[in-house]
KOLGUVO-722935 format. One record per atom (N, C-alpha, C, O): residue number from 1; chain; atom name; x, y, z. Coordinates in nm, 2 decimals. Example, Ala and Ser with C-alpha at 12.3 -4.5 7.8 and 13.67 -1.06 7.14 Angstrom:
BEGIN
1;A;N;1.32;-0.57;0.78
1;A;CA;1.23;-0.45;0.78
1;A;C;1.32;-0.33;0.78
1;A;O;1.42;-0.33;0.85
2;A;N;1.28;-0.22;0.71
2;A;CA;1.37;-0.11;0.71
2;A;C;1.29;0.00;0.79
2;A;O;1.34;0.11;0.80
END
This chain:
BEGIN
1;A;N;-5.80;27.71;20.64
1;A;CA;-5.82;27.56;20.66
1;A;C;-5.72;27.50;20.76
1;A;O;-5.76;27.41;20.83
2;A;N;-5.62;27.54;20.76
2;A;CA;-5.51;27.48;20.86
2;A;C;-5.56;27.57;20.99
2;A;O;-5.61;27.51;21.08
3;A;N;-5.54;27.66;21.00
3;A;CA;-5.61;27.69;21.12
3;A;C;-5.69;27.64;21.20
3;A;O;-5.69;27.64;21.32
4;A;N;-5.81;27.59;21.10
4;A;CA;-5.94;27.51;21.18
4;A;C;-5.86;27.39;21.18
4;A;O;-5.84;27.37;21.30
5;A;N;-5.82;27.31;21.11
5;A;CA;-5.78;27.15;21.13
5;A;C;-5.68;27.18;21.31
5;A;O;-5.70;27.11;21.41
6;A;N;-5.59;27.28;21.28
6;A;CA;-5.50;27.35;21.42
6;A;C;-5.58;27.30;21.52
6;A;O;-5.56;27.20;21.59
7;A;N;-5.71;27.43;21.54
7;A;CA;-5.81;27.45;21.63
7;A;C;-5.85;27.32;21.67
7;A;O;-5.83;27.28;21.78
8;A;N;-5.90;27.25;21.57
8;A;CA;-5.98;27.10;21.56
8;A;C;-5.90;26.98;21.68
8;A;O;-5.93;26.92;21.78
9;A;N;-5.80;27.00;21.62
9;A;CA;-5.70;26.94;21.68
9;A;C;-5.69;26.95;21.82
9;A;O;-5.72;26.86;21.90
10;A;N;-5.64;27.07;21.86
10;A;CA;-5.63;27.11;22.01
10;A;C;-5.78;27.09;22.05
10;A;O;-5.79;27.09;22.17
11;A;N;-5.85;27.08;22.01
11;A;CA;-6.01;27.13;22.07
11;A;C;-6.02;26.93;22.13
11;A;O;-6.07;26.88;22.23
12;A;N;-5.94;26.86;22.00
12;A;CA;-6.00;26.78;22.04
12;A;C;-5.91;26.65;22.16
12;A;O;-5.96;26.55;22.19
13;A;N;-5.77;26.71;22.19
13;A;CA;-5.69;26.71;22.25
13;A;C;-5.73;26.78;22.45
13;A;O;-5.73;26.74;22.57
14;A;N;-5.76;26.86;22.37
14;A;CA;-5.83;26.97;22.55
14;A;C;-5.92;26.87;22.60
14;A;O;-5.92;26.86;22.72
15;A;N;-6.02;26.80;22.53
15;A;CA;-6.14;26.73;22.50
15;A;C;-6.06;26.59;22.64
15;A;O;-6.11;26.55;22.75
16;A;N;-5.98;26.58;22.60
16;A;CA;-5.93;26.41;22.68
16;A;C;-5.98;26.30;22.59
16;A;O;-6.09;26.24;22.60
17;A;N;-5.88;26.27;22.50
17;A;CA;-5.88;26.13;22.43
17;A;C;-5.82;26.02;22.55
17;A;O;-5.71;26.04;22.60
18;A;N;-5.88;25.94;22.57
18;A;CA;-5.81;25.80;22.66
18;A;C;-5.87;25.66;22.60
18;A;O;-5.98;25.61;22.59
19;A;N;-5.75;25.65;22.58
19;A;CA;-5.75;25.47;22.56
19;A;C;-5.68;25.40;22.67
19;A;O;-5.63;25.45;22.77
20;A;N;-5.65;25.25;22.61
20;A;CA;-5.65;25.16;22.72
20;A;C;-5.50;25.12;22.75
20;A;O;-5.43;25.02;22.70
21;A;N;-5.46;25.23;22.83
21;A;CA;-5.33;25.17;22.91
21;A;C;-5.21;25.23;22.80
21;A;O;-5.09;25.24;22.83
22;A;N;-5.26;25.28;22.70
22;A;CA;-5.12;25.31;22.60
22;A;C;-5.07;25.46;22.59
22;A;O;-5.14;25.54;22.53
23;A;N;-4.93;25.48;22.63
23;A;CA;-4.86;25.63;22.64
23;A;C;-4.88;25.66;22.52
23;A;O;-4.88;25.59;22.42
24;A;N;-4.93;25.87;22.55
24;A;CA;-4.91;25.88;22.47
24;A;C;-4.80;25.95;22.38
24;A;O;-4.71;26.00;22.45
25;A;N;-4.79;25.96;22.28
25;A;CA;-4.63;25.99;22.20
25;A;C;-4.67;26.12;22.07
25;A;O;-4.78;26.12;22.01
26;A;N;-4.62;26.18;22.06
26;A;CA;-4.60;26.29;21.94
26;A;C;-4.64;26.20;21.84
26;A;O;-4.58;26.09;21.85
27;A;N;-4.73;26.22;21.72
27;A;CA;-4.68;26.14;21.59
27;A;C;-4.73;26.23;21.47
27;A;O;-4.84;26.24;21.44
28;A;N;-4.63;26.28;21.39
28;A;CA;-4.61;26.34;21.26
28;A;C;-4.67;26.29;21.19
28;A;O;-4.61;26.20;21.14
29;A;N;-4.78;26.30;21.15
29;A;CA;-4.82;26.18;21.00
29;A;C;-4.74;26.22;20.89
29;A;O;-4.68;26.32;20.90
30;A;N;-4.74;26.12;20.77
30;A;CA;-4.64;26.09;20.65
30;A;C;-4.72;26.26;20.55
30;A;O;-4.80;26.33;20.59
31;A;N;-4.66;26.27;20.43
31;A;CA;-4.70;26.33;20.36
31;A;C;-4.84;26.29;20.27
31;A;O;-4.87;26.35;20.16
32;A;N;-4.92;26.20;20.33
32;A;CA;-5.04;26.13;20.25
32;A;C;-5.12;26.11;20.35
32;A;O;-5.19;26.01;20.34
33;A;N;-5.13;26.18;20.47
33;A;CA;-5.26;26.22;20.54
33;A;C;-5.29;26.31;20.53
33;A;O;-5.24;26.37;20.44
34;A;N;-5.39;26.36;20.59
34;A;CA;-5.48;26.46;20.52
34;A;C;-5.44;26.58;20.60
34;A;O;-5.45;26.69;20.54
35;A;N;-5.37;26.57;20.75
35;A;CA;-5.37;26.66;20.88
35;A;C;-5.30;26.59;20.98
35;A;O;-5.38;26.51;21.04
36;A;N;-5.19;26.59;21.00
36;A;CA;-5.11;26.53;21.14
36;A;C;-5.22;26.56;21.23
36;A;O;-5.30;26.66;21.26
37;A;N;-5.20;26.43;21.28
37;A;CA;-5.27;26.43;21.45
37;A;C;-5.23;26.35;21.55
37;A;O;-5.15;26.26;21.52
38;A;N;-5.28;26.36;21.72
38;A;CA;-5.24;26.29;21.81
38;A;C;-5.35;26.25;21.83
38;A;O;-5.45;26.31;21.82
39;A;N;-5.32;26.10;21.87
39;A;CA;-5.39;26.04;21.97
39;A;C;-5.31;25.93;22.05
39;A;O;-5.21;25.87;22.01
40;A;N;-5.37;25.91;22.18
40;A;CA;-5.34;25.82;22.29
40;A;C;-5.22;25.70;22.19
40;A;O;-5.10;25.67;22.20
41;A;N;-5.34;25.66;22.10
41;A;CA;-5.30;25.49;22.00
41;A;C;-5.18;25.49;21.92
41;A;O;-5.11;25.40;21.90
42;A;N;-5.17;25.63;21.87
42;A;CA;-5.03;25.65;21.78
42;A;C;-4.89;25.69;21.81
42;A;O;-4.86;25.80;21.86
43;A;N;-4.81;25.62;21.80
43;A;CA;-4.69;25.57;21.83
43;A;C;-4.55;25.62;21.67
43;A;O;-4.43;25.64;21.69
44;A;N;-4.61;25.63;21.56
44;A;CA;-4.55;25.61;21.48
44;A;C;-4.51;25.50;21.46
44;A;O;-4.39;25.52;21.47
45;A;N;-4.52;25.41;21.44
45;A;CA;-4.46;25.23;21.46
45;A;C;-4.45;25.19;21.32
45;A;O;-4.54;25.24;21.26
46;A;N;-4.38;25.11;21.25
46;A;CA;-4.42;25.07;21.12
46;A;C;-4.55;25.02;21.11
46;A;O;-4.61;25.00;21.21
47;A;N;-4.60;25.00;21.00
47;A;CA;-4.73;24.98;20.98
47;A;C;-4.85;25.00;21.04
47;A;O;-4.93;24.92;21.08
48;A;N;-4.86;25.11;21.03
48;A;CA;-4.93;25.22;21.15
48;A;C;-5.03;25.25;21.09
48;A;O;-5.01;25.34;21.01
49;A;N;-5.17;25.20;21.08
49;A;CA;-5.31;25.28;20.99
49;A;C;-5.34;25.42;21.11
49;A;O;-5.36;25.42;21.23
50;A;N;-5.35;25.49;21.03
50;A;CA;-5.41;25.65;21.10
50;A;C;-5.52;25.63;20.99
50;A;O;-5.52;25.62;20.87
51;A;N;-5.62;25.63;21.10
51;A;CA;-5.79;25.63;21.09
51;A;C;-5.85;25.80;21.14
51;A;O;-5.83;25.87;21.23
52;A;N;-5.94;25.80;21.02
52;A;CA;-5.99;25.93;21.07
52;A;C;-6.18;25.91;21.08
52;A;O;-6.25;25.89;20.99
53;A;N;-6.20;25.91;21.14
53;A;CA;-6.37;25.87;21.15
53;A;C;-6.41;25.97;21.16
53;A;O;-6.40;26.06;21.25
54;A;N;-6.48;25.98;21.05
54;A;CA;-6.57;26.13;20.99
54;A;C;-6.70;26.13;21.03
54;A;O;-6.72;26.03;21.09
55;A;N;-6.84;26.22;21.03
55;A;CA;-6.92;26.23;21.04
55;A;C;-7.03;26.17;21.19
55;A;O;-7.14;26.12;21.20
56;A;N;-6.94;26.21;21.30
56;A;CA;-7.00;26.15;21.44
56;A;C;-7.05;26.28;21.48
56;A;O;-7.00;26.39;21.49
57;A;N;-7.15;26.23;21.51
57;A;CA;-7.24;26.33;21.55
57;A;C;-7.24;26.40;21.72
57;A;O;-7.27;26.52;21.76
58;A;N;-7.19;26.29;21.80
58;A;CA;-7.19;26.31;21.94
58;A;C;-7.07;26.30;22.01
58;A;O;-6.99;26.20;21.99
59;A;N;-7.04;26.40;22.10
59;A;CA;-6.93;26.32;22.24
59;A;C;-7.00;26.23;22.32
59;A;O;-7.06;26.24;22.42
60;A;N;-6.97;26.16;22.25
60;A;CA;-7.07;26.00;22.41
60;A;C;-7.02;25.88;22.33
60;A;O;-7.00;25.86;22.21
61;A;N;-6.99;25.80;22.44
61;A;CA;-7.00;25.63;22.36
61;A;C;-6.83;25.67;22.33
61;A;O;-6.74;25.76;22.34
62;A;N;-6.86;25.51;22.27
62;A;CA;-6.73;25.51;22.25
62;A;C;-6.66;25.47;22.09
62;A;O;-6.76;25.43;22.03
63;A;N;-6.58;25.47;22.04
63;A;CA;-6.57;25.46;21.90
63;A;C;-6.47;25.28;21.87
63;A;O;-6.35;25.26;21.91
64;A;N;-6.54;25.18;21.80
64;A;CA;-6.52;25.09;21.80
64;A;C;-6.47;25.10;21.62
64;A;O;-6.52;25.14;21.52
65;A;N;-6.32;25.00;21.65
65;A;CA;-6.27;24.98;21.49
65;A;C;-6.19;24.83;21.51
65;A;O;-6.11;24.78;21.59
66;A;N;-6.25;24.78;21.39
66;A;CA;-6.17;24.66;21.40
66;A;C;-6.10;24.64;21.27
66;A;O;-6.11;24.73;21.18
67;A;N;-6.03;24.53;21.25
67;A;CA;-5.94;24.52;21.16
67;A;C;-5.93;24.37;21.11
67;A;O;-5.91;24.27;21.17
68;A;N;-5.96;24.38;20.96
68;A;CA;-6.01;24.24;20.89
68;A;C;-5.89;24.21;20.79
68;A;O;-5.81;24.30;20.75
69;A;N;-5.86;24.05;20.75
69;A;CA;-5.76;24.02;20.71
69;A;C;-5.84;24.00;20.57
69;A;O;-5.96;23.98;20.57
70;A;N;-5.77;24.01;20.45
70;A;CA;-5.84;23.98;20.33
70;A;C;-5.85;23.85;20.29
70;A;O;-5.79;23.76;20.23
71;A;N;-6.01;23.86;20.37
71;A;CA;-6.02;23.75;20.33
71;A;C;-6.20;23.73;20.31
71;A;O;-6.26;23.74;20.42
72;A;N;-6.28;23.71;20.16
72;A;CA;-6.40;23.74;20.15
72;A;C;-6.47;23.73;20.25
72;A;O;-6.54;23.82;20.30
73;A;N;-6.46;23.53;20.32
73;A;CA;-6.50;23.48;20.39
73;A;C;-6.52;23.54;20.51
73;A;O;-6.63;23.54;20.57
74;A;N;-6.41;23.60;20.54
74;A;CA;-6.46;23.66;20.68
74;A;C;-6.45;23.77;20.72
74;A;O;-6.41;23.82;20.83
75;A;N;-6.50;23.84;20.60
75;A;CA;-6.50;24.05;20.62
75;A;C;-6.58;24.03;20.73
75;A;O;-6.61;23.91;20.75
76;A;N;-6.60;24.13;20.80
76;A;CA;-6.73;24.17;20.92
76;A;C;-6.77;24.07;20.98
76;A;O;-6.90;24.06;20.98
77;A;N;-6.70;23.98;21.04
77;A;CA;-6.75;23.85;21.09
77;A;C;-6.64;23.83;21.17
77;A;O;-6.54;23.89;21.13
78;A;N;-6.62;23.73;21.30
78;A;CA;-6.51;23.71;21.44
78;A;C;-6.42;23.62;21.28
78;A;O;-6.31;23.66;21.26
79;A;N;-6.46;23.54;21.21
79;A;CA;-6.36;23.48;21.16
79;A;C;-6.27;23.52;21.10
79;A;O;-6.17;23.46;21.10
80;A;N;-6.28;23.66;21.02
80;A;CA;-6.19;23.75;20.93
80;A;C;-6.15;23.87;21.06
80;A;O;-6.09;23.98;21.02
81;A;N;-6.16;23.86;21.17
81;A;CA;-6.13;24.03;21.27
81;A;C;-5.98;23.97;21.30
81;A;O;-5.95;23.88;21.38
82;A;N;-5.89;24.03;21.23
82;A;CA;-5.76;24.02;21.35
82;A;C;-5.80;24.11;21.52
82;A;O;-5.77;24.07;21.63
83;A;N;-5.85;24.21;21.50
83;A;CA;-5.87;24.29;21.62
83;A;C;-5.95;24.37;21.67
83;A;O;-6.01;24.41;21.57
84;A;N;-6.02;24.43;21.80
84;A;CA;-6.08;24.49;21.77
84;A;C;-6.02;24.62;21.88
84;A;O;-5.94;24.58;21.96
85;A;N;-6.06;24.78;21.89
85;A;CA;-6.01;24.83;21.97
85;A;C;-6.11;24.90;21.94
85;A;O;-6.18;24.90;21.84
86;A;N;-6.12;25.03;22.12
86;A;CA;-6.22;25.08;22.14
86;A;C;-6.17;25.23;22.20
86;A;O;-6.08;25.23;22.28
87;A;N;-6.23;25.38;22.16
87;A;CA;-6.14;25.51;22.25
87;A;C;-6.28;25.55;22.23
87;A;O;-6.36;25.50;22.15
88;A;N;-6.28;25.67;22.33
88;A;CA;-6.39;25.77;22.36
88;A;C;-6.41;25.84;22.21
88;A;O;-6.31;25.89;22.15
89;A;N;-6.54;25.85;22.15
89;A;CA;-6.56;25.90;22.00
89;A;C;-6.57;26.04;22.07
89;A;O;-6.58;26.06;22.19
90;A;N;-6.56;26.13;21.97
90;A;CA;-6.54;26.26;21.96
90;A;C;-6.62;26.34;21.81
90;A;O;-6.58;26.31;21.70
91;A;N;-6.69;26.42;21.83
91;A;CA;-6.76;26.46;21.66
91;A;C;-6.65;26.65;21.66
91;A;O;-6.58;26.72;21.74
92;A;N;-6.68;26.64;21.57
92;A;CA;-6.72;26.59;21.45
92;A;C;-6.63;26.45;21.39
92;A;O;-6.69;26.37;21.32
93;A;N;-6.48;26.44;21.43
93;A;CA;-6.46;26.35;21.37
93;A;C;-6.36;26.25;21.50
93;A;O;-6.33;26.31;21.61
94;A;N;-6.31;26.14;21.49
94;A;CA;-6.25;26.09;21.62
94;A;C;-6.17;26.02;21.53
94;A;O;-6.21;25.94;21.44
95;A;N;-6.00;26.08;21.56
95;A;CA;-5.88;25.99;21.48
95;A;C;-5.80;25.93;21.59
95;A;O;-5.78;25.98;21.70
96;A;N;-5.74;25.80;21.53
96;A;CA;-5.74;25.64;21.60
96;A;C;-5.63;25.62;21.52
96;A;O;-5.63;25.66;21.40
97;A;N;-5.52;25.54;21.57
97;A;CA;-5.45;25.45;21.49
97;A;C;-5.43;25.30;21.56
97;A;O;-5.46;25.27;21.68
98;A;N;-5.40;25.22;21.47
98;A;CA;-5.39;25.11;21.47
98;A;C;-5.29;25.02;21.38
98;A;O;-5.26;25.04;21.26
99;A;N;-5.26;24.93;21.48
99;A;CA;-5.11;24.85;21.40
99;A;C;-5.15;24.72;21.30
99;A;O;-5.19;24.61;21.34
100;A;N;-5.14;24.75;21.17
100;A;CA;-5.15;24.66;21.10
100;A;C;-5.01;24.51;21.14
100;A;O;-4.89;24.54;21.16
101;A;N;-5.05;24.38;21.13
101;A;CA;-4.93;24.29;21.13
101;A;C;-4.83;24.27;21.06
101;A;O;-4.74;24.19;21.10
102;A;N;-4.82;24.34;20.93
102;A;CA;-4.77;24.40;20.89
102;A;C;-4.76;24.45;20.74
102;A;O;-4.87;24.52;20.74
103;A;N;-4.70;24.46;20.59
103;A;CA;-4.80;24.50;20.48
103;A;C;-4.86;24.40;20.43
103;A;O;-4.84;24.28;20.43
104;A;N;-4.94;24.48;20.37
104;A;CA;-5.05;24.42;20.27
104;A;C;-5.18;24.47;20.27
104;A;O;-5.19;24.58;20.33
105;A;N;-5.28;24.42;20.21
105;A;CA;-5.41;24.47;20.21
105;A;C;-5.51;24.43;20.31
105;A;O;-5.56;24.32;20.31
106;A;N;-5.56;24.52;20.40
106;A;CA;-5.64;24.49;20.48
106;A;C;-5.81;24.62;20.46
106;A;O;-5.85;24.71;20.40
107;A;N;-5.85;24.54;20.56
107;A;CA;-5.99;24.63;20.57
107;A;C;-6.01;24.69;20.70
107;A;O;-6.00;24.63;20.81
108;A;N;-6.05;24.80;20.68
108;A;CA;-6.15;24.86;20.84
108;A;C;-6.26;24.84;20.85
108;A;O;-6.34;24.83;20.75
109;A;N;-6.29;24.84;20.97
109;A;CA;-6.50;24.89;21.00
109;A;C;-6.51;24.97;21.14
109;A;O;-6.46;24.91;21.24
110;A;N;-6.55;25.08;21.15
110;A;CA;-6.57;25.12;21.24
110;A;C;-6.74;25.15;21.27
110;A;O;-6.83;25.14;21.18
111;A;N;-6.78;25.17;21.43
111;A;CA;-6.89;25.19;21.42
111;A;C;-6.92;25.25;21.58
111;A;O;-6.85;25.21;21.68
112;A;N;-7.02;25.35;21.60
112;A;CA;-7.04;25.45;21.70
112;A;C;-7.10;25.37;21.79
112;A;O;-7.21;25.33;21.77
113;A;N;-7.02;25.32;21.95
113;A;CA;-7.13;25.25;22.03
113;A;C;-7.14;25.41;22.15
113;A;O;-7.07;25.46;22.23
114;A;N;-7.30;25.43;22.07
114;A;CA;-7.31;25.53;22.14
114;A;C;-7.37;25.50;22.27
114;A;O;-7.36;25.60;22.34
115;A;N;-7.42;25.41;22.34
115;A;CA;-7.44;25.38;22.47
115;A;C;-7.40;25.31;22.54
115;A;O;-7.46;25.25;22.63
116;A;N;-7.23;25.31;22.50
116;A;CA;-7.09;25.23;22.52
116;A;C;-7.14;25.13;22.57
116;A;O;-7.08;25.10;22.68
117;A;N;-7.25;25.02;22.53
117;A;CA;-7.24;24.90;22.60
117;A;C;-7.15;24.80;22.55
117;A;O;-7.16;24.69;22.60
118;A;N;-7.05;24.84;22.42
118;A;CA;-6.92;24.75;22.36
118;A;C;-7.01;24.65;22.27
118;A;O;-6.94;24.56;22.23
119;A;N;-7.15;24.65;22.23
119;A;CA;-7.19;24.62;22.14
119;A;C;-7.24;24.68;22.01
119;A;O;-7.28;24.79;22.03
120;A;N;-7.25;24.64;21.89
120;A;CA;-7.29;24.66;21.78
120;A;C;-7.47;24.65;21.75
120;A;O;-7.51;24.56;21.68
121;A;N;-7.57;24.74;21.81
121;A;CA;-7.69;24.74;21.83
121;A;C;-7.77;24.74;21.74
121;A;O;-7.78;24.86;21.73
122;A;N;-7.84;24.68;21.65
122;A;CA;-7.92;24.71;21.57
122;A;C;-8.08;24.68;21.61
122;A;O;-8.11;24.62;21.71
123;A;N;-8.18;24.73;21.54
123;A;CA;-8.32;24.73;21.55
123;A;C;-8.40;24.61;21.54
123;A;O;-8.35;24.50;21.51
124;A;N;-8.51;24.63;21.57
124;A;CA;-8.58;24.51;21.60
124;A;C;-8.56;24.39;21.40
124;A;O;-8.56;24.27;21.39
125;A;N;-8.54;24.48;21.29
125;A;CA;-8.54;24.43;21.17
125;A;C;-8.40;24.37;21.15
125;A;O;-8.37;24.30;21.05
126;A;N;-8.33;24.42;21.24
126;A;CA;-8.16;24.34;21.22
126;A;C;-8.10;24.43;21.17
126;A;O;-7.98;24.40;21.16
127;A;N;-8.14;24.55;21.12
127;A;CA;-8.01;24.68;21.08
127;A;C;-7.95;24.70;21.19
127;A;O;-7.95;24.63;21.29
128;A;N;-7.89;24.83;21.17
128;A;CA;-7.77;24.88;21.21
128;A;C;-7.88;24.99;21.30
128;A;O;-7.98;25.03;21.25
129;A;N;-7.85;25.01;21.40
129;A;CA;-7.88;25.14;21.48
129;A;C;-7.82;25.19;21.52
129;A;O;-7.88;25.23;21.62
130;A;N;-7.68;25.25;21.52
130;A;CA;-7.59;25.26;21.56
130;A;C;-7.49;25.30;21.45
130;A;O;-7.47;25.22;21.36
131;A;N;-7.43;25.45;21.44
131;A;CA;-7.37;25.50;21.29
131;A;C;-7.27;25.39;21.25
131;A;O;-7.25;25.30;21.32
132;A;N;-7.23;25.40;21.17
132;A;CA;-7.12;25.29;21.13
132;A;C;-7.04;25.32;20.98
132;A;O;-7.06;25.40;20.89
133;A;N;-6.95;25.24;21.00
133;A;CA;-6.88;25.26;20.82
133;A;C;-6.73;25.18;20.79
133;A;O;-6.64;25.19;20.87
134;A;N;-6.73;25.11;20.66
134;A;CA;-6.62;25.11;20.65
134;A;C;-6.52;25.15;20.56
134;A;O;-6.54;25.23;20.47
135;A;N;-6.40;25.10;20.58
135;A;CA;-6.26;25.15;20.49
135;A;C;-6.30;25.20;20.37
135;A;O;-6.42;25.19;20.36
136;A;N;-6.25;25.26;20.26
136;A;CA;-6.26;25.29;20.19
136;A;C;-6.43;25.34;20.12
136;A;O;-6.45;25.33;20.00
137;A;N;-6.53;25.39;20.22
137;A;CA;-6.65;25.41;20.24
137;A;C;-6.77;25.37;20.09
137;A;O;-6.84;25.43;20.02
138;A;N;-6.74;25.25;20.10
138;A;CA;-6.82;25.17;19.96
138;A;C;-6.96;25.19;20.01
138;A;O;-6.99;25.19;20.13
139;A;N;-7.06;25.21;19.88
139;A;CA;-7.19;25.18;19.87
139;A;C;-7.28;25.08;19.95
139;A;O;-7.31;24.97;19.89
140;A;N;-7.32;25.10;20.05
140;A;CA;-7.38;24.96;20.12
140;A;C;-7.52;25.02;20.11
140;A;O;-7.55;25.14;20.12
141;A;N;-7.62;24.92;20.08
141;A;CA;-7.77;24.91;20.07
141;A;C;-7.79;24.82;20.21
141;A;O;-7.76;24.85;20.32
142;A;N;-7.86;24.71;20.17
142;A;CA;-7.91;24.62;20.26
142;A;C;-7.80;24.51;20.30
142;A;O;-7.84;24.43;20.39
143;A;N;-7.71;24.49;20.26
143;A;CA;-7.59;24.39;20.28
143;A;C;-7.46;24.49;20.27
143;A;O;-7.44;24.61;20.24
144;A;N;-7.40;24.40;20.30
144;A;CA;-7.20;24.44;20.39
144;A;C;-7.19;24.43;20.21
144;A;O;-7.24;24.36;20.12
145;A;N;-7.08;24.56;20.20
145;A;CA;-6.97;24.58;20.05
145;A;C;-6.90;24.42;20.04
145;A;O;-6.86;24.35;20.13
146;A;N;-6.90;24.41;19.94
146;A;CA;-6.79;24.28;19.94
146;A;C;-6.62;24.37;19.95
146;A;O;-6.58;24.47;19.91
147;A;N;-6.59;24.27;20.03
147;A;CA;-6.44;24.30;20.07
147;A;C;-6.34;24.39;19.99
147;A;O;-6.26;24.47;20.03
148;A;N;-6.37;24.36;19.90
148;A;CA;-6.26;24.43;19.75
148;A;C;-6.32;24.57;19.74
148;A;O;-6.34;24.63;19.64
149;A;N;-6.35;24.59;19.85
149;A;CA;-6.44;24.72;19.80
149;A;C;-6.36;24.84;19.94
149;A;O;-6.37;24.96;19.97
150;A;N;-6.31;24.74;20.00
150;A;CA;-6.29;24.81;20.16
150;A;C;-6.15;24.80;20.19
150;A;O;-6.10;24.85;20.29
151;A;N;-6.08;24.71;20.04
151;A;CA;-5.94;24.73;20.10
151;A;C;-5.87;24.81;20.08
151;A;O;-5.90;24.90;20.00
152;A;N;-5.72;24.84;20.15
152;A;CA;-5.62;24.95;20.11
152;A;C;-5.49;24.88;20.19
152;A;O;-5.48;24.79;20.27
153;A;N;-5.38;24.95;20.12
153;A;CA;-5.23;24.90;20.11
153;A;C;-5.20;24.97;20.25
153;A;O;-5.22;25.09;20.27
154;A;N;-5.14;24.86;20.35
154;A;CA;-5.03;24.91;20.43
154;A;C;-4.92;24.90;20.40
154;A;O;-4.90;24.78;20.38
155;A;N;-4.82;24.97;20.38
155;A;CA;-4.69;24.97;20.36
155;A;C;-4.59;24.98;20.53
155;A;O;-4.63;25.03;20.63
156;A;N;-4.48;24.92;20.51
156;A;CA;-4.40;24.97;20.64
156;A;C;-4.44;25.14;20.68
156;A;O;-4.49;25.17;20.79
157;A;N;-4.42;25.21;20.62
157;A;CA;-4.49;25.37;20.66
157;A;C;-4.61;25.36;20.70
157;A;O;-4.64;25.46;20.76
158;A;N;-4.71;25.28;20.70
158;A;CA;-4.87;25.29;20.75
158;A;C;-4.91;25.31;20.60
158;A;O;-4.86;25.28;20.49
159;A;N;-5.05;25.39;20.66
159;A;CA;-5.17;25.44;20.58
159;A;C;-5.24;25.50;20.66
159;A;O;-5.26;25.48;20.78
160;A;N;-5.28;25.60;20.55
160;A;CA;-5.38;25.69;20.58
160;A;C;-5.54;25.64;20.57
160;A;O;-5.57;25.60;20.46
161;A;N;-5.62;25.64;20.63
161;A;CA;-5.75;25.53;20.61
161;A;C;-5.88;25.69;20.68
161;A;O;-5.88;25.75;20.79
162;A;N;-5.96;25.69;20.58
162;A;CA;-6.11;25.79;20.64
162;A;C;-6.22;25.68;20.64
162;A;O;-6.25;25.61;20.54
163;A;N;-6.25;25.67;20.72
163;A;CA;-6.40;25.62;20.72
163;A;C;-6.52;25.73;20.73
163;A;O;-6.50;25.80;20.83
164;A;N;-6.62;25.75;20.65
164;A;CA;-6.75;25.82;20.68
164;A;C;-6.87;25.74;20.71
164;A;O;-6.91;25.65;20.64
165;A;N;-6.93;25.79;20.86
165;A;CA;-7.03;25.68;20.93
165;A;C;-7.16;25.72;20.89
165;A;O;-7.23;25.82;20.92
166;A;N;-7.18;25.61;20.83
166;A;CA;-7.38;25.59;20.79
166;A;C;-7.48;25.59;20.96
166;A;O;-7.50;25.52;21.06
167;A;N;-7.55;25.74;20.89
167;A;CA;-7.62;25.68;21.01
167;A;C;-7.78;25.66;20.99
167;A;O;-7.85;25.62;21.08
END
């Protein structure tokens, strides 16, 4: 198993991870990730979410995660986003970090813009066309999880955060 996460790693390293404009740096993850990894985004910085996005099917497009304040009102909506950020997805899985403002409980959502047009695509019925998922990977049918369902603790050390994408 460590061998393949090893392999995984370099494979996905050789691959060319690029994001926007940010060096990249060594970073150790804590003892409560699943598998140290690099990417472009991770710095080790306090309050550091290391995102692992599970279940991507394709190298193409690009992998979109934003970051919501707890707040019911405005899970998955511009009114609750502190941020949003965007890196080349990678399958099987594409890991991202991102700087929480600092602790407390927050939410993720990530979601595959596989024809990188930096939008969130859905079908002519208003779903989702496009894999998607969020934090703590709650039960969704025809409506968004309520918030309490998506959050998790940043501490000054970060968090460790998996999302698995519905597709």
């Amino acid at each position: 198993m460590k061998d393949n996460c090893l392999m995984l790693r370099q494979a996905i390293l050789a691959a060319g991870i690029f994001g926007t404009g940010l060096s990249a740096t060594a970073f150790a993850a804590d003892s409560s990730a699943a598998a140290p990894f690099k990417h472009v985004s991770c710095k080790g910085e306090p309050f550091e979410v290391r995102l692992t996005i599970s279940n991507v099917k394709r190298d193409a497009g690009l992998m979109t995660v934003e970051l919501f304040r707890n707040d019911p009102d405005g899970f998955l909506n511009k009114k609750g986003r502190l941020f949003r950020v965007r890196y080349a997805a990678h399958a099987p899985l594409t890991q991202i970090c991102i700087n929480a403002p600092g602790p407390g409980r927050w939410a993720a959502a990530a979601y595959h813009d596989v024809n990188a047009n930096r939008k969130f695509d859905k079908n002519a019925f208003g779903l989702p066309a496009e894999p998607y998922g969020v934090s703590n990977n709650p039960k969704m049918r025809l409506a968004p999880p309520p918030i309490e369902e998506a959050l998790f603790e940043v501490a000054e050390a970060g968090a460790s955060v998996e999302i698995r994408l519905k597709n």
